[in-house]
Structures are given as C-alpha cells and as structure tokens.
Backbone as CSV, one residue per row, in Angstrom:
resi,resn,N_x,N_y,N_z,CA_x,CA_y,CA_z,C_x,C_y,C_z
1,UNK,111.359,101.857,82.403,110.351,100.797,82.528,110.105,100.434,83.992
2,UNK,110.987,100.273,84.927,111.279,100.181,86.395,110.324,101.308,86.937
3,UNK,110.363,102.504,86.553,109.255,103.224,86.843,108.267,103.132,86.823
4,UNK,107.713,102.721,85.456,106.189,102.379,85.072,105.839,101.222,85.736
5,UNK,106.527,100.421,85.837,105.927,99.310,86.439,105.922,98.963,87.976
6,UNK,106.930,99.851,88.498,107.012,99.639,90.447,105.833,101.008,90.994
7,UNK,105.697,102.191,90.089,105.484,103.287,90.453,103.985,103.612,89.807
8,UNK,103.589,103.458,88.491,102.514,104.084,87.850,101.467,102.884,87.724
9,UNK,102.354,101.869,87.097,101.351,100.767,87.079,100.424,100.037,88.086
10,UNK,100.958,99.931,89.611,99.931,99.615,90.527,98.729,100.445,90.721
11,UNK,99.051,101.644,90.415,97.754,102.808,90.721,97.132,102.537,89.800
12,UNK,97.476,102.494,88.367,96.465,101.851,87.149,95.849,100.820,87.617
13,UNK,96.398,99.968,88.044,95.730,98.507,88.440,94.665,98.444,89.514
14,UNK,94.795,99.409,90.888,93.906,99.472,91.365,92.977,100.360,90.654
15,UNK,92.887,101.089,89.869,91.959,101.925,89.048,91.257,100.656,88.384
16,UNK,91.688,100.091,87.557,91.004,99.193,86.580,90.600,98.213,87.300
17,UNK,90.784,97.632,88.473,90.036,96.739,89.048,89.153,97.212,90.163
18,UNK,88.682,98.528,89.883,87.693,98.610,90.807,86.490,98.135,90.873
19,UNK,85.935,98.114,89.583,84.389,97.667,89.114,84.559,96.160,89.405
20,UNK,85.950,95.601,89.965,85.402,94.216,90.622,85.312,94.349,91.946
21,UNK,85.642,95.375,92.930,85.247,95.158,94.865,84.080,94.430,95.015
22,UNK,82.797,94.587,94.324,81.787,94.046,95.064,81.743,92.073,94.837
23,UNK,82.817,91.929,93.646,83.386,90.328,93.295,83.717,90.081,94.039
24,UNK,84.874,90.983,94.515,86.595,90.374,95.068,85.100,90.513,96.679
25,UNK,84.509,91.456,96.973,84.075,90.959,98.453,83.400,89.777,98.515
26,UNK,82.098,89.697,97.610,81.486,88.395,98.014,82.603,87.307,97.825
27,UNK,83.423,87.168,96.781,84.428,85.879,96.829,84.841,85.820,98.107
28,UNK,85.734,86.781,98.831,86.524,86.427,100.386,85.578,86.221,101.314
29,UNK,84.147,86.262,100.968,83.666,85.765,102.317,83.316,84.294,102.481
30,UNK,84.134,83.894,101.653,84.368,82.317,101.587,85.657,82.034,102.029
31,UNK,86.389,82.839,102.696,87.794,82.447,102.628,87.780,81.642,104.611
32,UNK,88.596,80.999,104.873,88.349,80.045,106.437,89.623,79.775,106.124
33,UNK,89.745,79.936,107.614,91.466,79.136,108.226,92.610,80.138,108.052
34,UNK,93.723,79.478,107.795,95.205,79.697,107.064,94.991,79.928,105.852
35,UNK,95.135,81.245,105.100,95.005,81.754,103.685,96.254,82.098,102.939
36,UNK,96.382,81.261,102.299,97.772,82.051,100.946,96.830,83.091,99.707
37,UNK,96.954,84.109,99.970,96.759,84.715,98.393,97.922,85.146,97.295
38,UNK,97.896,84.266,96.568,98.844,84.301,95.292,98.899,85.226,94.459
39,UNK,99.980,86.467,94.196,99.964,87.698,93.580,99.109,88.578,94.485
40,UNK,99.602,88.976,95.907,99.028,89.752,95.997,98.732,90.873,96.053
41,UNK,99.807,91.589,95.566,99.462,92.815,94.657,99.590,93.763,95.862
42,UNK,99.162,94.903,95.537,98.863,95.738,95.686,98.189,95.810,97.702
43,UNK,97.997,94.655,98.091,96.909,94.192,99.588,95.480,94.673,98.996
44,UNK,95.388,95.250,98.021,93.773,95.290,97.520,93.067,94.484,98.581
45,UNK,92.963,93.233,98.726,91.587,92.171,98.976,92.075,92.372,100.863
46,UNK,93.309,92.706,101.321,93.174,92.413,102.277,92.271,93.105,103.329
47,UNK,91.598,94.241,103.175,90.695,95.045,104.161,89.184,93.842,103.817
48,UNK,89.342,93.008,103.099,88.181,92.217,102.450,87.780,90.801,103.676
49,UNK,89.058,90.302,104.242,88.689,89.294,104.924,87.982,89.115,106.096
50,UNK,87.470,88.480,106.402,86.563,88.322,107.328,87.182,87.711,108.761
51,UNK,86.256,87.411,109.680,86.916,86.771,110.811,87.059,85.343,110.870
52,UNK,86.329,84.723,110.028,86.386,83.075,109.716,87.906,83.019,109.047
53,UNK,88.631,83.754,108.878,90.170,84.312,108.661,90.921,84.125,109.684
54,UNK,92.270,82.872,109.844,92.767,82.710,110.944,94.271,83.809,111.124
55,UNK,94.576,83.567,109.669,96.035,84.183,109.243,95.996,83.750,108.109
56,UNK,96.752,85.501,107.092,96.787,85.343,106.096,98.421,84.989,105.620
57,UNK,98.715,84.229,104.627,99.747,84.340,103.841,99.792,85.143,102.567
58,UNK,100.879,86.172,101.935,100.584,86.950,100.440,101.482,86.497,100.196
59,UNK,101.876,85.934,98.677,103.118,86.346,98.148,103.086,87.068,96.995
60,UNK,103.951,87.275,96.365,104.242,88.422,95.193,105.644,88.223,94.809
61,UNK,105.756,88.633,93.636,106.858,88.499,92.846,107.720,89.896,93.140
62,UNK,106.770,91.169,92.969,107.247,92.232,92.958,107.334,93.121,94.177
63,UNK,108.979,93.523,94.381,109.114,94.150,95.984,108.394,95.232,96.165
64,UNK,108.542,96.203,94.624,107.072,97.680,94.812,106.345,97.442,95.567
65,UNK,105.182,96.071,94.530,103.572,96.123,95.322,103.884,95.184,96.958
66,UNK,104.774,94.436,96.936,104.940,94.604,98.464,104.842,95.502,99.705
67,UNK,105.693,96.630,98.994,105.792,97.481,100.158,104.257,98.097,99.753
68,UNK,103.828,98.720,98.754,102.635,99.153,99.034,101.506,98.080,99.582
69,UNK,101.490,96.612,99.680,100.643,96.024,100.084,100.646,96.220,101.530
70,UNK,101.984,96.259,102.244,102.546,96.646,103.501,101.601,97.702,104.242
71,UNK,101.617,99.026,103.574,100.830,100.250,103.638,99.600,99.827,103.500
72,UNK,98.925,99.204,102.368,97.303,98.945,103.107,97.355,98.528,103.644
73,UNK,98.004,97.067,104.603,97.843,96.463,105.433,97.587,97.249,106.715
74,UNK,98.594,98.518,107.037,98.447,99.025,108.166,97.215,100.113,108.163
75,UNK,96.975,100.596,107.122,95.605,101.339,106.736,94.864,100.701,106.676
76,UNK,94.555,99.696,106.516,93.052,98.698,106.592,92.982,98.072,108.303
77,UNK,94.244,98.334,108.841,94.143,97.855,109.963,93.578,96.360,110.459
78,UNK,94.557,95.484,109.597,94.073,94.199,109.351,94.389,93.431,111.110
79,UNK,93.360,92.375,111.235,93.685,91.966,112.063,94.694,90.605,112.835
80,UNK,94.541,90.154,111.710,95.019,88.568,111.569,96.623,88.624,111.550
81,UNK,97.458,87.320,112.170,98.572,87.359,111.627,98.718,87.475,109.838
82,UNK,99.425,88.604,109.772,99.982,88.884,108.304,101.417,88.383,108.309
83,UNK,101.490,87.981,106.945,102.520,87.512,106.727,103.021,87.564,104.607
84,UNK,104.010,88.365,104.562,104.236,88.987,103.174,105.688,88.967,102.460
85,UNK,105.276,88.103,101.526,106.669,87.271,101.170,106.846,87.677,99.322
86,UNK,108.150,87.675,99.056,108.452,88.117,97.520,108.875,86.322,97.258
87,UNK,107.864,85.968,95.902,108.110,84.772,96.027,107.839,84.475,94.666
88,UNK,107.676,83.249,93.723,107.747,82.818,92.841,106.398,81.709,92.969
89,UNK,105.406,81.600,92.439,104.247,80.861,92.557,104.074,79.413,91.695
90,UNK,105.609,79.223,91.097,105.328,78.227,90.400,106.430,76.921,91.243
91,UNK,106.863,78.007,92.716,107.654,76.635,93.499,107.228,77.958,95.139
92,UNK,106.245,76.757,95.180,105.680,77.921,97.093,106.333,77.222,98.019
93,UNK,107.168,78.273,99.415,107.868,77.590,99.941,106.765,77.069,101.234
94,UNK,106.258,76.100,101.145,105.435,75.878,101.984,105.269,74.483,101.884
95,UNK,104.567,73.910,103.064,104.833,71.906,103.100,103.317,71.851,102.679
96,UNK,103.054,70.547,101.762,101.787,70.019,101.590,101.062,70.211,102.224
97,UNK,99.445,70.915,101.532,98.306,70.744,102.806,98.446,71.758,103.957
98,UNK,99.079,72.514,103.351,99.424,73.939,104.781,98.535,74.982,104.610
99,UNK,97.450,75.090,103.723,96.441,76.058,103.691,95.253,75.539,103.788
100,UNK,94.166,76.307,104.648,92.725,76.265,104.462,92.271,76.729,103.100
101,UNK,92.497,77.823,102.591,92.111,78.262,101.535,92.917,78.945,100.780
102,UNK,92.761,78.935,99.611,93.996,79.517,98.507,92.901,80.356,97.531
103,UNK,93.624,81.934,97.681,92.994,82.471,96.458,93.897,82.743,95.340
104,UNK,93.044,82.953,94.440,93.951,83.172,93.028,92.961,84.412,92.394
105,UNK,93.691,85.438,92.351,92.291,86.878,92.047,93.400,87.426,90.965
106,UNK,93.048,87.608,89.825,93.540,88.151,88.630,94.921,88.163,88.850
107,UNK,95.364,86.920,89.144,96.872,86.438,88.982,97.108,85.658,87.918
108,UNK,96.485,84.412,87.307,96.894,83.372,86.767,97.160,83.945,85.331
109,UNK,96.399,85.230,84.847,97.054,85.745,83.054,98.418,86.462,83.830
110,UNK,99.192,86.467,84.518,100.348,87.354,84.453,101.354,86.505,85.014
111,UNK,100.978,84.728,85.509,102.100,83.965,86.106,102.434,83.371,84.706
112,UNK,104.037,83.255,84.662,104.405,82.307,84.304,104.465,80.781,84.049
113,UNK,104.746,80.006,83.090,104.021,78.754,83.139,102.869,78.419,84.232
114,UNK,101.713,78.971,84.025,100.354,78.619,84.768,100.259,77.006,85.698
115,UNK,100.301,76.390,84.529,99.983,74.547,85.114,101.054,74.576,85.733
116,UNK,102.273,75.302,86.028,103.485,74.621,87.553,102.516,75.622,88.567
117,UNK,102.091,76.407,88.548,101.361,77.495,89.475,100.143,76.608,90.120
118,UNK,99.277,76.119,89.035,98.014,75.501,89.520,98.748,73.922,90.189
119,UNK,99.668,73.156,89.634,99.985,72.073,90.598,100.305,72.475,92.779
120,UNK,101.216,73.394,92.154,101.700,73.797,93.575,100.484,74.128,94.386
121,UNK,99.519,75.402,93.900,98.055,75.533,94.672,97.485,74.109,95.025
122,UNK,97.449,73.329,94.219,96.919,72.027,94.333,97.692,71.118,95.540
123,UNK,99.132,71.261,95.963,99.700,70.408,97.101,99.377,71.053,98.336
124,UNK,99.646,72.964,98.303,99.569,73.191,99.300,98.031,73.613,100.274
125,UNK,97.215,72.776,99.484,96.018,73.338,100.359,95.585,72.207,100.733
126,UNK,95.072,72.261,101.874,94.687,70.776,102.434,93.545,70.283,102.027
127,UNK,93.242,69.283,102.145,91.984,68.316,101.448,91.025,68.720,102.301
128,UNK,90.086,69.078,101.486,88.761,69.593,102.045,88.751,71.487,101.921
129,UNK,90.031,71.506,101.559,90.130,73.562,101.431,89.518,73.807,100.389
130,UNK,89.589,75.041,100.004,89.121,75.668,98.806,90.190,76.694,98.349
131,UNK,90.165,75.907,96.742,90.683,77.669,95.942,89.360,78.830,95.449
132,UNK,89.297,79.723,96.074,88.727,80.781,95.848,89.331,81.539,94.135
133,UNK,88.480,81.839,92.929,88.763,82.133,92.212,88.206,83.425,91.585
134,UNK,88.663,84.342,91.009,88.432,85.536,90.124,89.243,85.882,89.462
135,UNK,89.097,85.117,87.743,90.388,85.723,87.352,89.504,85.887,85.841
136,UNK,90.361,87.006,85.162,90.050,87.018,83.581,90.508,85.560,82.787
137,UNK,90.179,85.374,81.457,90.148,84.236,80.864,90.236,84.382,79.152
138,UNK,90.398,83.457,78.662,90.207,83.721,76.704,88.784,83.286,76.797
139,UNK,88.341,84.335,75.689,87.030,84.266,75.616,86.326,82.721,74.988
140,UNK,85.536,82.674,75.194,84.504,81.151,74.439,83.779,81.872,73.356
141,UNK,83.926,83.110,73.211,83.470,83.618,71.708,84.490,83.747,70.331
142,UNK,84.147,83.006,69.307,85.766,82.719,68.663,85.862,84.156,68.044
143,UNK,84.846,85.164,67.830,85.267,86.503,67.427,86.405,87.668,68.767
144,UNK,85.687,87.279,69.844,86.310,87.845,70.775,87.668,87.458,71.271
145,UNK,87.951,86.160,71.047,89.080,85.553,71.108,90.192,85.785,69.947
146,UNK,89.994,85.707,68.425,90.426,86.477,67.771,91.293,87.717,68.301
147,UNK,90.280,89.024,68.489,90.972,90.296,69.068,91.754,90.066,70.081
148,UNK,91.752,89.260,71.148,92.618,88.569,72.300,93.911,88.238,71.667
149,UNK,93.831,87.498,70.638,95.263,86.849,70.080,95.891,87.975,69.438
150,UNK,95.130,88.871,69.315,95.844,90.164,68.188,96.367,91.313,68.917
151,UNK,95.677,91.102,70.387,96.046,92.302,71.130,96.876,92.168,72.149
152,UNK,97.085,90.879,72.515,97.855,90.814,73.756,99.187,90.824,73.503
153,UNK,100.274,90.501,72.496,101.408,90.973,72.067,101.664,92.530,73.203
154,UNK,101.034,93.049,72.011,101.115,94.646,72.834,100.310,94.863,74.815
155,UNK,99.547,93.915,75.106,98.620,93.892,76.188,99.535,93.652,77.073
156,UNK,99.929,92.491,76.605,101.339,91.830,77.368,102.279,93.023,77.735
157,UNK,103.275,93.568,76.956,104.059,94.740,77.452,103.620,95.717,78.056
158,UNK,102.016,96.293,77.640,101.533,97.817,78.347,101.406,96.911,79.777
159,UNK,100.902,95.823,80.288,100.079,95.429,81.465,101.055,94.349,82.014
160,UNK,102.431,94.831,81.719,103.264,94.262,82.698,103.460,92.664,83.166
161,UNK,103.185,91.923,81.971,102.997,90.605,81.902,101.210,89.995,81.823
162,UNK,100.504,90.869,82.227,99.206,90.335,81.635,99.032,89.702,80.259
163,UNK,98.388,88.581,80.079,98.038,88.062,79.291,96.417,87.433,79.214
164,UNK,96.034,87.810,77.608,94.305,87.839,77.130,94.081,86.563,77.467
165,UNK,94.593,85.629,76.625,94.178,84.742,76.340,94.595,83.565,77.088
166,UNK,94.608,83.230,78.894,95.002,82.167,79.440,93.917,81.281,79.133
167,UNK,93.543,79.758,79.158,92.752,79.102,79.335,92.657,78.327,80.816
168,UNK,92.475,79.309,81.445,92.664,78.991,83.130,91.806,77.781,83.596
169,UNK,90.226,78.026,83.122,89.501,76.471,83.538,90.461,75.183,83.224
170,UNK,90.943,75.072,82.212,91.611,73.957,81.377,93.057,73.487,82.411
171,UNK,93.855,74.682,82.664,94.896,74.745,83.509,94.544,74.141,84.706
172,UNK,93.713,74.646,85.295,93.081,74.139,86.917,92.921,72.364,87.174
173,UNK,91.744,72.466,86.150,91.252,70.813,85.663,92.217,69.793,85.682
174,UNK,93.552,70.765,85.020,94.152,69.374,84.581,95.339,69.410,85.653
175,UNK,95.443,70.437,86.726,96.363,70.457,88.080,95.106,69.727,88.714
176,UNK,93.882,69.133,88.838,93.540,68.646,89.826,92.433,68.785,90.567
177,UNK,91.975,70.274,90.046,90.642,71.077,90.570,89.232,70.289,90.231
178,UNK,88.375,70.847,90.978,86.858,70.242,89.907,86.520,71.506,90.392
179,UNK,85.906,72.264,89.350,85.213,73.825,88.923,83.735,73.751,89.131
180,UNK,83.177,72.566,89.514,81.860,72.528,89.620,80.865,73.517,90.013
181,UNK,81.494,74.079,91.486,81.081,75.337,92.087,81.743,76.683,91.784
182,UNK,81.712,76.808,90.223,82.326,77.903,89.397,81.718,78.233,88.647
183,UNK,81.722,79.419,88.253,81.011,79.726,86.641,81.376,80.632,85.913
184,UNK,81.484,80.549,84.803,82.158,81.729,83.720,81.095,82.361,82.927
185,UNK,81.448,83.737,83.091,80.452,84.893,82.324,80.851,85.918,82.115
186,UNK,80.685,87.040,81.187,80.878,88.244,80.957,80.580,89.515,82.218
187,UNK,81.469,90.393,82.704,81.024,91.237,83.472,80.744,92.636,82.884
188,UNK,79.778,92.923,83.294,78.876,94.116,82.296,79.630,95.401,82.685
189,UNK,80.637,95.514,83.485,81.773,96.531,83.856,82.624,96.901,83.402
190,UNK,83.774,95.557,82.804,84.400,95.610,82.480,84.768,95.770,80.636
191,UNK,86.255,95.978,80.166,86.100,96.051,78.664,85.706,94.801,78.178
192,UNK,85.213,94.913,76.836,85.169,93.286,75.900,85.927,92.428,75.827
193,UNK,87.087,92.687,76.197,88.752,91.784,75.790,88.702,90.958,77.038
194,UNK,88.419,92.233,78.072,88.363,90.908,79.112,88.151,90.800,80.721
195,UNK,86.485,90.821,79.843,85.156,90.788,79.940,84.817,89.796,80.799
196,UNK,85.263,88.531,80.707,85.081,87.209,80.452,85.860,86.813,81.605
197,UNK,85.143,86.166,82.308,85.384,85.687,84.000,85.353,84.379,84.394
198,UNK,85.896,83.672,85.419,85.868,82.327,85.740,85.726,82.832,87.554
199,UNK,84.555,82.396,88.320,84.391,83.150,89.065,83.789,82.286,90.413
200,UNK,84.566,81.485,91.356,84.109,80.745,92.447,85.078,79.787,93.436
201,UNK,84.268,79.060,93.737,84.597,78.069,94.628,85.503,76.652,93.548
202,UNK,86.501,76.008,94.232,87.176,75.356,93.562,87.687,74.355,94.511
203,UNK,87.569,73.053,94.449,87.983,71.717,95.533,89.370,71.082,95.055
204,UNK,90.337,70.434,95.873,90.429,69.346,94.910,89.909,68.298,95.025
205,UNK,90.293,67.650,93.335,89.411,66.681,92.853,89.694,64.602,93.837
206,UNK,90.537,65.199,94.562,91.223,64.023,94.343,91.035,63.428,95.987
C-alpha cells in the first residue's frame, strides 16, 4: 500500500487533475503577500504563482509528495522564498494572522476532521487576506449525491483518503468564511461524481 500511495498515486493525481490547470491558474492569480498552501501535494500550483507572491508556505502530510514537490520546485524554477513543511492542517504551526493568502485546492475531501482545518485557515490569515478556493464537493443533486454515498467507501481507499461527499461550503461558513465571492458548478471535464466545484475568493467574515 506504501507503494501505491508514495509512488503510483501522485502520478495518478497529477493525471486526473489536469483538466483543472487553466482553474488552478486563473485562481493563483489572486494569490498576494505571504502564502500557505494547504496539502500541497505534489508543488503542482507552484510554477502557477505570480509576482504579487512574496513567499510561499506548503505543507503536507505526506513525506513522498514532499520530496516530489521539492523537484518541481527546482524545475519550475520558482522564485520566491519557498518554504516546505510535513505537517498536520488541523493544528498549523504558525501565529495568528501570519498569512496574506491561504489556498485550499482539492485538499479539504482528503483532511481529516475538516471544521478543525477550516478554523485554523481562519486564525492564520490576516484580516483583510483571502482564502483562495478549488475544491470538489457533495453534489446539490440528490440523485448524484446518492452515487457519492455509495461510492466513496471504496473512493475513499482507491484515492488515498479522498472523500465524495464533503460539504465544504457548510464547513467554511461555519469556521468563519463568507463565500460571497464564490460559486459552485459542475465542470464539463471532469467525471459526474465529482463534477461539482466550489470555486473562488473567500474573506473572513468577522
């Protein structure tokens, strides 16, 4: 299993999230300041940032996609202080208000208890930042949601903790967010299961 999941599974993952680059780009060109990206995988998004980019922060759970995030980093030839940490997203070691912007890009179906994840995003970004968002979601169609509840059992184990059916708007809202400058829709790319997107700009509310 250690195999499949340090070794085969990131290459799947960048395979299956390709039909989002032209997302994941327009999203980061909203990104300004000091950036944490949460789960960051693979460094996918990092050849993505722009120069309104002061320094990035990644963390990740998993040492694999570390070191391969490591390797794009030096292949994308990023410019910014980098900085790449194996970490736990539901306790960030970081002081209140220490980020300009926080992304969250098809992390929140594979974290653990979500709402400790969305509080912490919520302390450490400073008032007036933004969470940048792209993540899959449970569908608002109760047929499509159905197959979600039936498939992710098994979704869950093939996709390495992915899960169908988060209700991420709901999670956010109630850590603190206002979604106003967000919107959820189907992407004509991706499969039916999950399809279904929550896709923008995110304040806090408070």
């Amino acid at each position: 299993m250690r195999w499949y999941q340090d070794r085969l599974f990131p290459k799947l993952l960048d395979w299956a999230t390709r039909p989002l680059y032209r997302d994941r780009q327009r999203l980061l060109q909203g990104a300004r300041g000091r950036v944490l990206e949460l789960g960051i995988g693979t460094g996918a998004n990092l050849a993505l940032y722009g120069d309104a980019v002061s320094e990035i922060h990644g963390l990740e759970p998993e040492a694999a996609m570390l070191a391969l995030a490591r390797r794009h980093a030096r292949e994308a030839g990023v410019r910014q202080p980098l900085h790449l940490l194996q970490g736990d997203a539901r306790r960030l070691p970081y002081p209140d208000g220490h980020f300009d912007t926080v992304v969250a890009c098809l992390v929140f179906c594979t974290i653990p208890e979500p709402e400790l994840a969305a509080r912490e995003m919520h302390r450490v970004l400073a008032p007036g930042g933004r969470l940048l968002l792209l993540e899959h979601i449970a569908s608002g169609r109760p047929r499509t949601f159905r197959w979600q509840r039936r498939v992710d059992p098994l979704w869950h184990h093939l996709a390495c903790g992915c899960h169908l059916t988060r209700p991420t708007p709901d999670t956010l809202r109630d850590a603190g967010f206002d979604l106003s400058d967000t919107r959820v829709f189907r992407h004509r790319k991706l499969p039916g299961l999950m399809a279904e997107l929550l896709q923008g700009s995110a304040r806090r509310a408070d």
